[in-house]
C-alpha positions in Angstrom: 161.6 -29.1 284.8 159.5 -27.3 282.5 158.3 -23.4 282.4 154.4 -23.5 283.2 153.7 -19.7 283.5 152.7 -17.7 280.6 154.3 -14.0 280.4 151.6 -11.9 282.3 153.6 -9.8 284.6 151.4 -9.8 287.4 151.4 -13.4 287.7 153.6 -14.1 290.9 155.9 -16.8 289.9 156.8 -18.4 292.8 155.5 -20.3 295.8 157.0 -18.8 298.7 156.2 -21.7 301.2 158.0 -24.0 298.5 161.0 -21.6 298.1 161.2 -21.6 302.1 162.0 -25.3 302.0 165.0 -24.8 300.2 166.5 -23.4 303.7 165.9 -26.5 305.7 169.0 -27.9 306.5 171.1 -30.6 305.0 172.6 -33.0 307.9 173.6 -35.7 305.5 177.2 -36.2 303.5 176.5 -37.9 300.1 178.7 -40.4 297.7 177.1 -41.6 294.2 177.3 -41.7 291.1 174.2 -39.5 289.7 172.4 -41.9 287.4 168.9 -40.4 286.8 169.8 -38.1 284.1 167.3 -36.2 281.4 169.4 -35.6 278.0 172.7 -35.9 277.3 176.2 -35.1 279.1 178.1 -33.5 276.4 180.9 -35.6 276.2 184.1 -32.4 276.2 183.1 -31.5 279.5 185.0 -33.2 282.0 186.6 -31.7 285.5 185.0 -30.6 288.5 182.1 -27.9 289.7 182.9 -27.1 293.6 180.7 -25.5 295.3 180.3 -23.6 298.6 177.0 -22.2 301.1 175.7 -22.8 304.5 174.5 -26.5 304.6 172.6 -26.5 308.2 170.6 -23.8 308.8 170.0 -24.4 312.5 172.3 -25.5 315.1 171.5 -28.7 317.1 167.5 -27.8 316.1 167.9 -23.9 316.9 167.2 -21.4 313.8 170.0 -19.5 312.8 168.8 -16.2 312.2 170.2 -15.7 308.8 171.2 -18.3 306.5 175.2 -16.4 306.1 175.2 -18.3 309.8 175.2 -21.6 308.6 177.8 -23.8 308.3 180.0 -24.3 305.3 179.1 -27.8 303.1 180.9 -28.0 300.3 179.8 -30.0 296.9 182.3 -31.4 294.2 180.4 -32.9 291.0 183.2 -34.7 288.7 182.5 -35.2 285.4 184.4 -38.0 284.0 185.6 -38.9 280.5 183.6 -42.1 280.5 180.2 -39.6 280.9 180.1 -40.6 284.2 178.9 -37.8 286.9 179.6 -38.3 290.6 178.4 -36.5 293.3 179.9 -35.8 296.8 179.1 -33.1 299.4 180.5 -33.1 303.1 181.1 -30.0 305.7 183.8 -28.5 306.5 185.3 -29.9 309.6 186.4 -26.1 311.1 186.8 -25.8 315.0 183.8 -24.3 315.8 181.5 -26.7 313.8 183.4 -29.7 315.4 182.9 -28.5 319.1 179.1 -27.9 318.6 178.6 -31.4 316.9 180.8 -32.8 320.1 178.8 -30.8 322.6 175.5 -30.5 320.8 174.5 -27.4 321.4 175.0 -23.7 319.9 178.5 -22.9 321.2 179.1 -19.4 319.1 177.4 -16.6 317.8 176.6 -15.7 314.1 177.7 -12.7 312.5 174.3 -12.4 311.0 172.6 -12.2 314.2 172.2 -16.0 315.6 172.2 -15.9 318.9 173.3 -18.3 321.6 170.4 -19.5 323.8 169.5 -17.5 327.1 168.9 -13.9 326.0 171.4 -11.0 326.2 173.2 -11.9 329.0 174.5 -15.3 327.7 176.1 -13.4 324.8 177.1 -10.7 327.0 181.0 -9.6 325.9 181.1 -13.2 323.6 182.6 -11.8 320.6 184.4 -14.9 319.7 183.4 -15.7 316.1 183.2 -19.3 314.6 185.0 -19.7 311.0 181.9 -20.8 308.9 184.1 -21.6 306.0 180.7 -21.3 304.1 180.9 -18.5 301.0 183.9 -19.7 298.3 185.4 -22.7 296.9 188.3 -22.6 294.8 191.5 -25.0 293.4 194.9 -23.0 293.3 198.3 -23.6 293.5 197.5 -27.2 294.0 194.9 -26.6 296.7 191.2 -27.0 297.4 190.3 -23.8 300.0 187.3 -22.9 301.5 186.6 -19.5 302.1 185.0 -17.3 304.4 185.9 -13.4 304.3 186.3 -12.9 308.4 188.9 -15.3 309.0 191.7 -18.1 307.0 191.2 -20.2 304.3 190.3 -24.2 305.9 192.1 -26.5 303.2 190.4 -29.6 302.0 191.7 -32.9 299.7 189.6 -32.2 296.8 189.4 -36.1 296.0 188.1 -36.7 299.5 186.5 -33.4 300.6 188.3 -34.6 303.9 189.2 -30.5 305.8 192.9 -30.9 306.0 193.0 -27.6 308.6 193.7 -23.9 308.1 195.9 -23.1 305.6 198.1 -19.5 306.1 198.7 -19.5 302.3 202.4 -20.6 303.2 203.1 -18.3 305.5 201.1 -15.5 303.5 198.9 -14.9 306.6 199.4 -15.1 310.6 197.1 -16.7 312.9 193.6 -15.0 313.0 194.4 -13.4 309.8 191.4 -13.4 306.9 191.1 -13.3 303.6 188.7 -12.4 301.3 185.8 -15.1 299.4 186.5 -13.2 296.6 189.0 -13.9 294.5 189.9 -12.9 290.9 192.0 -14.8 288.5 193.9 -12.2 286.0 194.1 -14.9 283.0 197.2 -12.8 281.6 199.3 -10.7 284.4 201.7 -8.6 282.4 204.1 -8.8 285.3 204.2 -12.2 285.2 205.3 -12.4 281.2 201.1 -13.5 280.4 201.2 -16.2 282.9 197.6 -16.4 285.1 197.5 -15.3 288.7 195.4 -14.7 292.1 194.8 -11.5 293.6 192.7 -11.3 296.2 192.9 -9.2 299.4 192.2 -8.6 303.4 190.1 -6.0 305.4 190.9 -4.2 308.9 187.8 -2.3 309.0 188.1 0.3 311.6 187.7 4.9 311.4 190.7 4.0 309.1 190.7 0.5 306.9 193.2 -1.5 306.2 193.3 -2.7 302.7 196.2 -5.1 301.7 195.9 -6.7 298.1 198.2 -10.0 297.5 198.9 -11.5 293.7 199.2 -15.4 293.7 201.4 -17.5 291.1 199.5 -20.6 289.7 202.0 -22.3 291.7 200.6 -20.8 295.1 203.7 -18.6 295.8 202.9 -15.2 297.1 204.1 -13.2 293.7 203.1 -9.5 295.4 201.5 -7.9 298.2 201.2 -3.9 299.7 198.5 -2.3 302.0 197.2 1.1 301.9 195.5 2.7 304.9 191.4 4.0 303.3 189.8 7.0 305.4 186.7 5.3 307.1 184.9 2.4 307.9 184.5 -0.4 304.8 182.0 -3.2 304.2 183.6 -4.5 301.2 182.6 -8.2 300.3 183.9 -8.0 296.5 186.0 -6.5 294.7 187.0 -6.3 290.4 190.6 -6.4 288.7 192.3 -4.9 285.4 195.4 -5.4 284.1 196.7 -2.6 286.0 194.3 -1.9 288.9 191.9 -3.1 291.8 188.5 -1.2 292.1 186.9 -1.5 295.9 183.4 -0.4 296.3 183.2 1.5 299.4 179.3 1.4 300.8 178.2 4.2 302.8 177.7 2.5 305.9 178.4 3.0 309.9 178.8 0.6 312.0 178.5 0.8 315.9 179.4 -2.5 317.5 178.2 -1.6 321.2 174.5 -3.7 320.9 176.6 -6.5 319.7 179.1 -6.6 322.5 176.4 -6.0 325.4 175.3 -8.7 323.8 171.7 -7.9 322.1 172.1 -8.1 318.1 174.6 -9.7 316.0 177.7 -7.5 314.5 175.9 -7.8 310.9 172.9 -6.0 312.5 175.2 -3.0 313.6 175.2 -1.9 310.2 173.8 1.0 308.7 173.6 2.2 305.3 173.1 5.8 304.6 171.7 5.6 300.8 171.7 9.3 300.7 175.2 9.5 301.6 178.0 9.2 298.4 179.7 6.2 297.8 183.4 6.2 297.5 185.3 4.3 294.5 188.7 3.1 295.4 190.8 2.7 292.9 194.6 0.5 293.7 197.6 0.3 291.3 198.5 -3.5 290.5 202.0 -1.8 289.5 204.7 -0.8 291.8 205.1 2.0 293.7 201.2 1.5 294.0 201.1 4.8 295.3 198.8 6.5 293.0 195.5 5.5 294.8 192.1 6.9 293.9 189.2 7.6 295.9 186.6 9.0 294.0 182.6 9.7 295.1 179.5 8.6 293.5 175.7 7.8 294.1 175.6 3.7 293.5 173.4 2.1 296.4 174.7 -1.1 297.8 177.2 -3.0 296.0 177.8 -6.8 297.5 178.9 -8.3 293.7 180.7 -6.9 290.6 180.5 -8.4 287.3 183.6 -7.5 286.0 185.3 -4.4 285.0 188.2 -3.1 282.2 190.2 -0.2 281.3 190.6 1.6 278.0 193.5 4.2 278.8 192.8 6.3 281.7 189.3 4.8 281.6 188.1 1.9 284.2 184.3 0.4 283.7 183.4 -1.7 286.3 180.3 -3.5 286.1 177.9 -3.9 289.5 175.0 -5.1 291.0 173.5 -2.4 293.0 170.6 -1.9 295.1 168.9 1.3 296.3 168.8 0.2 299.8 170.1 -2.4 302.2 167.0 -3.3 304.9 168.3 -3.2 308.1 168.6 -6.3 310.1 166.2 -6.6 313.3 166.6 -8.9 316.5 163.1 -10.1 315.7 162.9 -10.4 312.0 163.1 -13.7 310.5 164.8 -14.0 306.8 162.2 -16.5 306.1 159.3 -14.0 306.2 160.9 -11.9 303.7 158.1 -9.6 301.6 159.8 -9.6 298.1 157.1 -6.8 296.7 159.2 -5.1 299.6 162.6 -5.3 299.0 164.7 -3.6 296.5 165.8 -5.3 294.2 169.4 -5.9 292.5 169.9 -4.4 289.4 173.1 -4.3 287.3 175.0 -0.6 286.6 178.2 0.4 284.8 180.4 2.9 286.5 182.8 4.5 283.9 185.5 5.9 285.9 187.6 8.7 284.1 191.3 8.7 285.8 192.2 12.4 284.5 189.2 13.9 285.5 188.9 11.9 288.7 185.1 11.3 287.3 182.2 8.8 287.4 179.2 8.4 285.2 176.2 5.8 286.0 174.8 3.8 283.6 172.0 1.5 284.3 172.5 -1.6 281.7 169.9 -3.9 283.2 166.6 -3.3 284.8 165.6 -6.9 286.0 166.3 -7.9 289.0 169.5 -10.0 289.0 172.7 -11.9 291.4 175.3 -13.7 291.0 176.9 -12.5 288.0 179.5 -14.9 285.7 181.3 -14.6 282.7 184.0 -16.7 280.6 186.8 -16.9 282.9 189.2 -15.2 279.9 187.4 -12.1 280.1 188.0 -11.2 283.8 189.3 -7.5 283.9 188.9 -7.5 280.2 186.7 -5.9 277.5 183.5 -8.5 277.4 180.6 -9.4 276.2 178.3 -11.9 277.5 177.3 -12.4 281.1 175.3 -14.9 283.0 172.9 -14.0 286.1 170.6 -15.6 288.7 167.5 -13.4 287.6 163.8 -13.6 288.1 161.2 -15.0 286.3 159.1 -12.0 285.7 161.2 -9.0 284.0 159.5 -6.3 286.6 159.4 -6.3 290.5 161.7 -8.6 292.9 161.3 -12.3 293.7 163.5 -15.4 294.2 165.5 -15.9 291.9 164.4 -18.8 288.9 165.9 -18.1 285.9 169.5 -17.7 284.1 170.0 -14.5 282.2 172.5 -14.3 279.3 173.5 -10.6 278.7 174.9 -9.3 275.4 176.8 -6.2 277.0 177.3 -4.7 273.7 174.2 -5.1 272.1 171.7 -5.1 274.9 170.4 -8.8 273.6 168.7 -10.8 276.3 168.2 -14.6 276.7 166.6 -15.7 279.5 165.9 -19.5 280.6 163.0 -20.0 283.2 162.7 -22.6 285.8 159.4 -21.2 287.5 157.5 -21.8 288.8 158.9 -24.4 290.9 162.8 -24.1 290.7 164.5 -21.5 292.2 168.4 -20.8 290.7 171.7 -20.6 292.5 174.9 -18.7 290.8 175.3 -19.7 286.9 178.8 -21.1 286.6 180.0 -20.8 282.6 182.5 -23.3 281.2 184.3 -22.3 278.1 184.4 -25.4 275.6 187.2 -26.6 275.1 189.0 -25.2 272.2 186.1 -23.0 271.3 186.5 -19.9 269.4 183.5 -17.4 270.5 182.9 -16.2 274.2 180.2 -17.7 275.1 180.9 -20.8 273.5 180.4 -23.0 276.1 178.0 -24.5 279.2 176.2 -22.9 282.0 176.1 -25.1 285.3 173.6 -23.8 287.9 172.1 -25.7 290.8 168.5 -25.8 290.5 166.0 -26.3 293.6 162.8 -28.3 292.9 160.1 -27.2 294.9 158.0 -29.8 294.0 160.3 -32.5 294.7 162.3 -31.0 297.5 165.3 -31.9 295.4 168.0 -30.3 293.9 169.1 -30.9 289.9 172.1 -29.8 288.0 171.3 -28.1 285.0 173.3 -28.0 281.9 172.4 -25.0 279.7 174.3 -24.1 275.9 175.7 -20.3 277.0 175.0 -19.6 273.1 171.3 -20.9 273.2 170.3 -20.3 276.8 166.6 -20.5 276.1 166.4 -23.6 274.3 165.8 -26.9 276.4 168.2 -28.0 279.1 171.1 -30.2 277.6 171.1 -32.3 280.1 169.1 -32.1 283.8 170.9 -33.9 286.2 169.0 -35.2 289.1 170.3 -35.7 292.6 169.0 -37.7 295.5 168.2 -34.8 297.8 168.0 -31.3 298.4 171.1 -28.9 298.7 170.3 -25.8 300.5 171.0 -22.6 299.1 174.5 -21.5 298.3 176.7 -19.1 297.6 179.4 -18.9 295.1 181.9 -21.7 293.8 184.0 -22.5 290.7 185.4 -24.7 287.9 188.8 -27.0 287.1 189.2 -28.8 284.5 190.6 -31.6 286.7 189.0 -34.7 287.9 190.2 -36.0 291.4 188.0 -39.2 291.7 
């Protein structure tokens, strides 16, 4: 997939009927080998790339009204150590999605404003959600999990794909417990004599939130956990680590859940974000007691995704995507009509965070438009330097994403590789090589859409030379809609 645009700015870069088509759904479970390859495999990677996002976007032919609706499909591609790739995708069997495949018909609605057929009144006081399972993948402690922020992790045998049920973390959570989508793996824990570990964490949203952080061994014991009661309501869908605390990004938002349980809106469209209102940074001890909590105010838009963030003393910088405004959902909008020249977009800003002043300063460290930011797993809650972004093709304005962006944090360096004006990017997954001695030695996986072809390939980019040609362009037999996030082992389960 080559880049045919040339650098004018005003050229529009993308085809917005073909980028549409990259939402149609996905009905079908695939197992291959991959055997139409461009270039060549390099021949240290080996393990698996899983991978997570809605996989229908209608139910039983109705249009979901958002695509964070759709069902969860989840993607393993193994590479082996004979160079062979193999490709396998299949849905996640949860409850909800088996009953409307048995009854075929809409069942539930979405959070994001899918609405069961007949108008108000048949979603009159339904506020029964369905588990969608459809935002994370990961493999820990010896298990594959699908996650999905408002509700348990479904488990799934990561040779098969087969959904094994919900999984309580043993005996971590109760029975309609959730857990967040958004892990992060601390690649040292000094409590834990340098050994990695999990920590993630659960929301009760409410006047007063809930916040309860847990820590995970590599063996999937439950290491630590404490919960601390935050003044207002938070939408929270990420969160960073360092080695001693968790930051939260607390988005100025209200929420009034009445039009959802009469019945006319989904829950996601009873949000409102007040950009002129501050945002409030919320700062958790990793260390026992955990009692010295911060909660500190600033101006930073809406925050879904952190990069990463570190400390240096009493000095936390965490690294975010922010935007200046979150449009608010509408019963009659339709997220395929979306007006890019419209929307703000996504831009990424350091907060530096001073603990004995109780302090923020903004810094804005890049101006194009960017998602879905990665880095060398090593350099989670750590000083870094390189980082890896969906971004767009032109520098100015906001569009689909269709490029990778490598960011030299330190230097300001940029590399970008373009797949305009027909490919359209999901999250950039780096792979350290094995044995390698810089940070960004290593590979870039992302999941490219053809527009063209209504295919999806799998792109293999050098994370020291993004710009130079693909190492190897993988290309499957179909389309895979439009994901979310997912992750790397090294192991190989085929």
């Amino acid at each position: 997939m080559t880049n045919l645009l040339t650098k004018n700015e005003n050229e529009r870069s993308y085809n917005l009927e073909q980028w549409k088509q990259g939402y149609q759904s996905q009905p079908h479970e695939y197992d291959y080998f991959i055997d139409d390859i461009d270039g060549e495999i390099p021949p240290e990677l080996q393990g698996t790339l899983f991978r997570n996002g809605p996989g229908l976007l209608d139910v039983q032919g109705i249009p979901l009204k958002h695509p964070f609706d759709g069902d969860g499909m989840i993607c393993a591609i193994s590479f082996l150590s004979d160079g062979k790739v193999h490709f396998r995708n299949r849905f996640v069997q949860t409850e909800g999605y088996v009953k409307e495949q048995k009854a075929g018909k809409m069942l539930y609605r979405g959070v994001f404003g899918s609405q069961k057929p007949g108008g108000w009144f048949n979603n009159f006081l339904d506020i029964k959600i369905k588990n969608i399972a459809n935002t994370n993948i990961i493999y820990w402690g010896d298990k594959l999990l699908a996650l999905w922020e408002a509700a348990e992790p479904y488990r799934l045998d990561p040779a098969t794909l087969e959904t094994l049920g919900l999984d309580y973390l043993d005996g971590t959570l109760n029975p309609g417990d959730s857990i967040s989508a958004h892990p992060c793996i601390d690649p040292t824990c000094e409590l834990d004599n340098g050994q990695p570990c999990l920590v993630n964490y659960s929301i009760k949203p409410g006047f007063s939130s809930k916040i309860t952080v847990y820590e995970f061994a590599k063996s999937g014991e439950l290491l630590r956990s404490h919960s601390h009661s935050i003044p207002g309501f938070c939408f929270i869908h990420d969160f960073a680590i360092t080695s001693h605390y968790c930051i939260f990004l607390q988005n100025s938002v209200t929420f009034n859940p009445l039009p959802y349980i009469l019945g006319f809106c989904g829950a996601g469209e009873c949000v409102d974000f007040h950009p002129n209102q501050p945002t409030r940074l919320i700062i958790i001890p990793r260390t026992p007691p955990y009692e010295d909590i911060r909660i500190i105010e600033t101006q930073a838009g809406f925050v879904f995704h952190h990069a990463n963030a570190f400390e240096e003393g009493k000095t936390i910088y965490l690294d975010s995507i922010c935007y200046a405004s979150l449009p608010q959902m509408k019963p009659e909008d339709n997220y395929q009509k979306v007006d890019f020249d419209t929307l703000d977009p996504g831009k990424l800003w350091r907060f530096t965070i001073d603990l004995n002043k109780n302090t923020v300063q903004n810094k804005l460290l890049e101006n194009r438009s960017c998602e879905f930011p990665n880095l060398h797993p090593d350099k989670i809650g750590r000083d870094y330097r390189y980082l890896y972004l969906g971004t767009t093709h032109n520098s100015l304005g906001n569009a689909p994403l269709q490029a990778i962006l490598k960011l030299d944090v330190k230097t300001k360096e940029r590399q970008v590789h373009s797949f305009a004006p027909q490919g359209y990017v999901g999250e950039p997954i780096f792979v350290p090589k094995p044995n390698g001695t810089s940070e960004d030695e290593g590979w870039v996986l992302t999941l490219v859409y053809d527009g063209i072809r209504h295919r999806s390939d799998l792109v293999i980019l050098d994370g020291q030379n993004l710009e130079k040609s693909p190492l190897a362009t993988l290309h499957l037999k179909h389309h895979i809609p439009y994901g979310l996030h997912g992750n790397w082992t090294n192991e190989v389960f085929i």
